[in-house]
N, C-alpha and C positions, 0 to 999 in steps of 0.2 A: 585331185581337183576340188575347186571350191564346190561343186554340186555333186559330190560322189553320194549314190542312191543304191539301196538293193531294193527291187522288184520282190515283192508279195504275193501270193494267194489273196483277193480277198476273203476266199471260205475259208482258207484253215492257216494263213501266216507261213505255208511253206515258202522257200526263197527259190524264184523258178528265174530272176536273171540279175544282172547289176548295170548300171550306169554305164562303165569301164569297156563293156560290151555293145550299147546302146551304138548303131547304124545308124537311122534317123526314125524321125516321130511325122506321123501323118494324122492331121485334126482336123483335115473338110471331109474325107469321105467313111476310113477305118476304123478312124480315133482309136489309134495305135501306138504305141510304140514298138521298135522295129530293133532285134538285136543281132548278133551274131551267132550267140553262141546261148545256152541254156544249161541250167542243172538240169540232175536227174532225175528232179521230181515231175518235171516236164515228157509228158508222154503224147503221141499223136497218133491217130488212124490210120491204119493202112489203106482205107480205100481215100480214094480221091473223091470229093466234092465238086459240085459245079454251080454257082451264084447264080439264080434267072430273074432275081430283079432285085431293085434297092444299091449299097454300094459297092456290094461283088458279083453285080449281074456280068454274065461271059469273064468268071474269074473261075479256073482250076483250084484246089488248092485241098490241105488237110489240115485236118480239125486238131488244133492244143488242148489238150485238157492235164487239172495237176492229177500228180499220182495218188497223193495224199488223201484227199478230198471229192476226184472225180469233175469240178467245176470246169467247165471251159471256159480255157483262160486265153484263144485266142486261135491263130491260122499260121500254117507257112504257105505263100501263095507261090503255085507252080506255072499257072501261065496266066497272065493278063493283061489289059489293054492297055496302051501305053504306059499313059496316066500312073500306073501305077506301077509299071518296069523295076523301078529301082526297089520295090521292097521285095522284089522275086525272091527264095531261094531264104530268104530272113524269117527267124521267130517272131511274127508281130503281135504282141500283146495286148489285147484288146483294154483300152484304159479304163474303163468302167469296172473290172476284174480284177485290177492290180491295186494293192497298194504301195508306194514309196515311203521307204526310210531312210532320209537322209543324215550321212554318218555324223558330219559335223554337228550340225545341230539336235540330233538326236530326235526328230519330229516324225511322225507319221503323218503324211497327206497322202490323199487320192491321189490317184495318177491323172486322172480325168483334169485337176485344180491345178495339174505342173507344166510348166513350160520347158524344157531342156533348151539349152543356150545349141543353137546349128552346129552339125559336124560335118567336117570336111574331111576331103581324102588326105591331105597334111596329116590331120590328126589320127 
């Protein structure tokens, strides 16, 4: 696809997801991006987390961080309120953390600076 991207480390450039995998992106509350699937460099805690205020207050969930580097690089959310149902169960990326490389053009930008074009179940 015209916007095929790989997901960054911002601390150390490991590559913890891609584009290709990319579920959906959330920018009012997580400012995330949301994927399916991850590499290896991606490691998460076994205990569970619980949000009590801000924008995973009454949210379950466990902590991303890369392997490489240590940096937390985001959440996978196991129970939460509606609102935010659909990224359950998904690696979300926190986009402040991530950098994008997009393949065509060969560019580095923030993840925070990117817009992903919507995905559907189609797709």
């Amino acid at each position: 696809p015209e916007c095929s991207a790989v997901f960054h480390c911002r601390g150390c450039w490991a590559v913890l997801s891609d584009s290709l995998k990319l579920c959906a992106q959330e920018d009012r509350d997580v400012r995330a991006v949301a994927c399916c699937r991850a590499t290896d460099e991606v490691i998460w805690k076994d205990s569970l987390m619980v949000g009590l205020e801000g924008a995973l207050k009454g949210c379950a969930y466990y902590g991303l961080s890369c392997r490489s580097c240590g940096l937390a690089v985001g959440i996978i959310l196991y129970s939460t309120p509606r609102r935010l149902a659909y990224l359950r169960g998904l690696f979300c990326f926190f986009k402040d953390c991530i950098l994008c490389y997009f393949l065509k053009t060969q560019m580095v930008i923030e993840a925070s600076l990117v817009k992903f074009p919507a995905v559907t179940i189609k797709d």
